[in-house]
N, C-alpha and C positions, 0 to 999 in steps of 0.2 A: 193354779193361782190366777183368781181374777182384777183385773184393775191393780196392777201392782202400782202403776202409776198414781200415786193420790192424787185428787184435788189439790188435796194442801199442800204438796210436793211441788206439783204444777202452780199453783201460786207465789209461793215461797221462792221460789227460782226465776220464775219472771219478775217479779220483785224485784229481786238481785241483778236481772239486767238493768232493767229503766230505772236503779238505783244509782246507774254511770252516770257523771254529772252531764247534766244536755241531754241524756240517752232514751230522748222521749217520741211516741211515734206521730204526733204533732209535725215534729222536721223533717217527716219520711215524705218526699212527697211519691205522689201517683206511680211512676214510672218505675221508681226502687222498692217498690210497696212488697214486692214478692222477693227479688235478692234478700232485703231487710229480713224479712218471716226466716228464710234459707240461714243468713247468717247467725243470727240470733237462737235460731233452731238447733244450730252445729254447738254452737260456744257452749249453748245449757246441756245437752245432751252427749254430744260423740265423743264414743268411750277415748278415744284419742286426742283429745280436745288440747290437754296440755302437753302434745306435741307437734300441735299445729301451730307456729307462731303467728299465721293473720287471727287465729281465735284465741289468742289470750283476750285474757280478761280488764288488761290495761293498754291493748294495741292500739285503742283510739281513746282521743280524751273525751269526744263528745260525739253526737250524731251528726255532725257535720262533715268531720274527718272520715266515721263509718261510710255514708253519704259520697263520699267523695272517693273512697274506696270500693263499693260497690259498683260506681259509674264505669269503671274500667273493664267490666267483665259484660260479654256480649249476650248473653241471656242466665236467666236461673243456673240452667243446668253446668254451663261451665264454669259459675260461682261453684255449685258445690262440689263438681269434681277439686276444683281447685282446693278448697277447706278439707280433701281428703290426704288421709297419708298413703304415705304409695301403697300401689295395688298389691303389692305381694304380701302387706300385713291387710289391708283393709279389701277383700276380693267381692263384697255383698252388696257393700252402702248403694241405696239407690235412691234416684227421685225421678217423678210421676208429674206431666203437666195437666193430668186427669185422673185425680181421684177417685173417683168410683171405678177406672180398669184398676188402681191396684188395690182395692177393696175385695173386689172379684175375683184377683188372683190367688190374694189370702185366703178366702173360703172356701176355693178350688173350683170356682166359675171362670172359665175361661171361653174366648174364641178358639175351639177346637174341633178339629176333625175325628179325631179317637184313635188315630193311629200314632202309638206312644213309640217312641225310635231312642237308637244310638248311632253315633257317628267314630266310624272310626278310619282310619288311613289306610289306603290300599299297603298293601306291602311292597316293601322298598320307596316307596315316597313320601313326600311331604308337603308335597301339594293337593294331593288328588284324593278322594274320601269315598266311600263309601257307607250307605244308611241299614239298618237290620232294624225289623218289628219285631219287637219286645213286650205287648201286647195291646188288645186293643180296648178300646170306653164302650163296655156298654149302652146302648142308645143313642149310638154317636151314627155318621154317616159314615163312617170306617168299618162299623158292627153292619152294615147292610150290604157291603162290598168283599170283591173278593180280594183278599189282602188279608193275612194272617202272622200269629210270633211265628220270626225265623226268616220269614218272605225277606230279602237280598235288595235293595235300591239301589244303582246307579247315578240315575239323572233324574233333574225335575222338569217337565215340558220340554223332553230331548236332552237338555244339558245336562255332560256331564257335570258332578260335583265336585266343587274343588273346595281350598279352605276358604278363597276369597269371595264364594259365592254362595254359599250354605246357607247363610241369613236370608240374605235377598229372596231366593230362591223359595225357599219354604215359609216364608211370612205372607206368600200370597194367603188369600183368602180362599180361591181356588187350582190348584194345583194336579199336573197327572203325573204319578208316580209311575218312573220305568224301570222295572227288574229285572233282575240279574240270577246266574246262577252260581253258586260258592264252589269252584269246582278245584279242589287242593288250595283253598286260599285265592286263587283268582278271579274276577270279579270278571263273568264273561254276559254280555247284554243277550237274553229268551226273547225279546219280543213282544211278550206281556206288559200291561200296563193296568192304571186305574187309575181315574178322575175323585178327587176329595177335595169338598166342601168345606169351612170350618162352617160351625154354628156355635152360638150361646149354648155353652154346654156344663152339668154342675156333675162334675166327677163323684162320685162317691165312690171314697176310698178303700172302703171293705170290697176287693174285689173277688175273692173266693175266701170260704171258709167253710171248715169240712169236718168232718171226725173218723177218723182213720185206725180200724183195729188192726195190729197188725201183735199173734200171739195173745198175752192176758193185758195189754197195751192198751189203751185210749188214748188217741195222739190225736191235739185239735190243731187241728193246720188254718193258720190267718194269713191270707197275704193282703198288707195293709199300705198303700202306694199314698198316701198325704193325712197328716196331722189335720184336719180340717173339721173345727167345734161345732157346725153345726148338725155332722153326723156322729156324736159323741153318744144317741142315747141307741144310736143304732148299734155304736159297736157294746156298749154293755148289754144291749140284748144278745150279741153275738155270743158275748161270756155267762150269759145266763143259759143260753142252750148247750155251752159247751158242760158247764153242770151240769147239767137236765141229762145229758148222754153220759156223764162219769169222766167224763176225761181225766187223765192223769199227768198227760205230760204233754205239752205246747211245742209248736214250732212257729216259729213269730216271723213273715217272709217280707224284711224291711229294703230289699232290695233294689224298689226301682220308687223308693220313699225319698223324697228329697228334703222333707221339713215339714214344717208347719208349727202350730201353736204349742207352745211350753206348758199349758194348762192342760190341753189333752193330752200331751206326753205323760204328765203326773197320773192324769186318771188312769190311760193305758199300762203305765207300772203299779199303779195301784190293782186291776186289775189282776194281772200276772199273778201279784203275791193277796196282798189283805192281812198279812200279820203284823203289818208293818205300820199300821194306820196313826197318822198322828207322828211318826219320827218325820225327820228331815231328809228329804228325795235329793234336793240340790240347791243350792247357794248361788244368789248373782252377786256380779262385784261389778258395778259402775264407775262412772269417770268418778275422780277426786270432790268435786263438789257434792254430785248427788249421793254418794258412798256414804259423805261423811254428816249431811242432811239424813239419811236412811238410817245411820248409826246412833245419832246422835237423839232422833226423835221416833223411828216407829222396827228396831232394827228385825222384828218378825217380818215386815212385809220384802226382809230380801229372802225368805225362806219359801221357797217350794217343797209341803209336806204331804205326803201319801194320804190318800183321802178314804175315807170310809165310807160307808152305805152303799158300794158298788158291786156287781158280781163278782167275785173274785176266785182264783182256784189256788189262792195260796200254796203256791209252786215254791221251792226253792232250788229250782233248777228252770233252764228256759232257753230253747236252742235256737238261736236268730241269723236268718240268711241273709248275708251283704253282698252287695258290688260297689264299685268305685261311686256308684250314684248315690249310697247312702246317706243321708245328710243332716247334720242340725237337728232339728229335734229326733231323728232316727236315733242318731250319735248320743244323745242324752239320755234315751233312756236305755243304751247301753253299757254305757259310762257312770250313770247313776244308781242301775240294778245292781255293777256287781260288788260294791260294798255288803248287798246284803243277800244277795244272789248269786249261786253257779252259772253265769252266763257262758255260753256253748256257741261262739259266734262263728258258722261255717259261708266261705265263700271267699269275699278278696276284702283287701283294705278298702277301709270306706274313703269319704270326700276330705273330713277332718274341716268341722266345721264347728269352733266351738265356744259362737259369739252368736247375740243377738238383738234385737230390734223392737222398736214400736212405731208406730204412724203419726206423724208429725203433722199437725194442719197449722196452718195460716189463719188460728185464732188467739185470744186474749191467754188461754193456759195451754196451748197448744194442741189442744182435745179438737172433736168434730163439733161442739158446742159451741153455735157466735161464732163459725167461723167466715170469713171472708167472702163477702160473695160475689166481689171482682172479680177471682179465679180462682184453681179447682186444681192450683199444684201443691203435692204432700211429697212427704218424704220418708223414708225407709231408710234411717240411718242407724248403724250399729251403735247400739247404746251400753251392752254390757256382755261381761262374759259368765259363762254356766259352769260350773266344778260341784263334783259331787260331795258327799258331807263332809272328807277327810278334807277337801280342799282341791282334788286333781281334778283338771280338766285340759291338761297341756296335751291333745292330739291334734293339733291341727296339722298336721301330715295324715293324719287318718288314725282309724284305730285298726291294728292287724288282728285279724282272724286268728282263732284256737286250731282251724284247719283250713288252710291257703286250698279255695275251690273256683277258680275262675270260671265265671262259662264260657263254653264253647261251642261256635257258630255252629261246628258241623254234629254237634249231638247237645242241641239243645231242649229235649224233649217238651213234654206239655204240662204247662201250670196246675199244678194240685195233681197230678198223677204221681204213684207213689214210685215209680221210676225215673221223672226229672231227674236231674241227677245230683241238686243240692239236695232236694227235698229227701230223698233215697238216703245220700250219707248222711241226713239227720235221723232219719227212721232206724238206718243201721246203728247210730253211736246208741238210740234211744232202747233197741231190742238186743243189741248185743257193746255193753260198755268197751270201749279203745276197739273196735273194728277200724281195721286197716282202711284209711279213705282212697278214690279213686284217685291213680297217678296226676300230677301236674305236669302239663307241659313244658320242654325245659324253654321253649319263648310262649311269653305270655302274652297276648293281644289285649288292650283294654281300649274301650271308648274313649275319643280327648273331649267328650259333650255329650249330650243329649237332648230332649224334646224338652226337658224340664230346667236342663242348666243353661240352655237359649237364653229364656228368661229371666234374669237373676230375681224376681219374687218368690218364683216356685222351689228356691232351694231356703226360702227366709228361716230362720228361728224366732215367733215373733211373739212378744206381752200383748195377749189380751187388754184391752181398755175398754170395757162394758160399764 
């Protein structure tokens, strides 16, 4: 789904602000010119708007009162933290005092070194962390060094890791990673280290993809780490050679995926199947205003529908690897295949992410057209939630696995090998149906973060606006 946002949406609602008596940007002067954009931004769009009480829509009578409320709040950003509901319903919303980084992060350009990590707590603490590589970016300064999935962190530049210092720590630019070794759970410092760069770096997502005979089997193995459009025609080529070889049966590896665009998700399902072309994939529901604007004048454009003309291997079954990092659009096109699909999801509960976004600029309909060119802060607020066609989209606890497969440090094999050990129990359910999966441990470890949930961009769910 592209440009769900219309014009005429975006006019018709800006309308509806400067329609406040007084509420014109005439009175805004200089200084509130960017709160103003922020506030106005919140009121039209976030999905929670009528449970913010400074964003009703009768809180001020005129722009003088808004004005006079905005002066109180010590820059942009702790305006819109403020216009938020608390964090344990709203865990995404973000804003940007530079534009083009969160443009970059959506399309999966980032400053990065290529060493993708989880962070998780030594045992018995709660302060003190340790990091594990999870894999690395091709053509990254990580892919030239020695540092590999599995490799053990400690410290960054000696220090150790704690909870209070992680950020810090690893936001450098340049950084020397000190490793460890995993020895029954202990986290004992080798000696070893490695110096890493970030650079301008454009991820592409398809990072293995394979065809795997295993018996009279064709099993095309994807592991696909970010929703990101502008390698969408890369990945239908990926399902055109999975035709080209016969494939018969998918393993979809959404495990260390954190998000990305709602429109590639659709094509991605659309892919999977193709029988389906033209039915309804999944349903948004917006705040009260724009819901009932949506319903009232164009109510197709809250519909995301399976697309045609793409490779497709018209599956109706489809085994998908999770961990706790799974995210937002991973989640949707789990949550929205299995209406019409046998979805097969091995591994752990995912993030349970299942709201999402558009990019808000500081212009006339709130688009990157005309907009402002005093400053270059946007915003990332959640704007609606995703359910598939029955209507369910209630996981945000996550969605639990058909079979509970967490990884584990100490056998955590190699990507696209058909012994990994998620990969393996999908190969096994796929050659011999209800094969017994491998034991779970009775304590389970999981990451409390990662390289991608640092970020809060990289885990977005977000409407294209082309």
């Amino acid at each position: 789904m592209k440009n769900i946002v219309k014009s005429f949406l975006l006019l018709f609602l800006f309308a509806f602000v400067t329609s406040c008596e007084d509420m014109d940007d005439n009175a805004v002067t200089s200084s509130l010119e960017i709160k103003d954009f922020v506030w106005k931004g919140m009121n039209l769009y976030y999905l929670w708007q009528a449970d913010v009480p400074d964003l009703g829509d009768e809180r001020f009578a005129n722009q003088t009162q808004l004005n006079t409320f905005l002066e109180t709040f010590e820059n942009p950003t702790t305006l819109f933290n403020a216009l938020r509901v608390d964090t344990s319903i709203d865990r995404f919303s973000v804003i940007y005092s530079d534009y083009s980084v969160l443009e970059g992060v959506l399309s999966g350009n980032t400053l990065n070194n290529g060493m993708d990590y989880g962070l998780r707590y030594k045992s018995g603490s709660t302060t003190d962390i340790y990091g594990w590589v999870r894999y690395i970016i091709p053509n990254s300064d990580a892919a030239a060094k020695p540092v590999a999935r599995g490799n053990i962190f400690y410290a960054i530049n000696g220090t150790p890791l704690t909870i209070d210092n992680y950020r810090t720590l690893l936001a450098n630019e340049t950084y020397t990673v000190n490793f460890a070794n995993f020895d029954g759970g202990n986290i004992t410092p080798n000696g070893q280290s490695v110096t890493l760069t970030k650079t301008a770096l454009a991820e592409n997502p398809i990072l293995l993809s394979t065809v795997i005979t295993q018996n009279d089997k064709k099993i095309g193995y994807l592991m696909y780490n970010g929703f990101f459009s502008s390698f969408d025609n890369q990945l239908n080529t990926v399902f055109g050679d999975f035709i080209s070889q016969g494939v018969t049966h998918l393993v979809l590896d959404l495990r260390y995926n954190s998000g990305g665009s709602v429109n590639t998700a659709t094509k991605l399902a659309s892919m999977i199947t193709g029988q389906f072309s033209g039915q309804l994939f999944a349903r948004q529901q917006w705040n009260t205003k724009a819901q009932a604007y949506f319903q009232a004048n164009n109510p197709g454009s809250l519909e995301n529908k399976f697309i045609g003309g793409l490779n497709s291997l018209n599956l109706n079954k489809v085994y998908v690897l999770t961990t706790k990092s799974s995210a937002s659009a991973s989640e949707l096109v789990i949550n929205c295949l299995k209406p019409y699909i046998n979805v097969i999801q091995i591994g752990d509960v995912t993030t349970g992410k299942n709201v999402g976004s558009i990019t808000l600029y500081d212009s006339p309909t709130f688009a990157k057209q005309n907009v402002n060119p005093n400053h270059k802060y946007a915003m990332q607020p959640i704007v609606l939630k995703i359910v598939d066609k029955n209507g369910f989209g209630d996981y945000n606890s996550g969605i639990q696995p058909t079979f509970l497969l967490p990884e584990n440090l100490t056998n955590l094999g190699v990507l696209g090998n058909i012994n990994e050990p998620l990969l393996n129990a999908a190969i096994n359910q796929i050659i011999v149906s209800g094969r017994m999966m491998p034991q779970v441990p009775s304590v389970i470890e999981r990451d409390f973060t990662d390289s991608k949930a640092i970020n809060p961009l990289r885990t977005e769910m977000y409407i294209d606006r082309n």
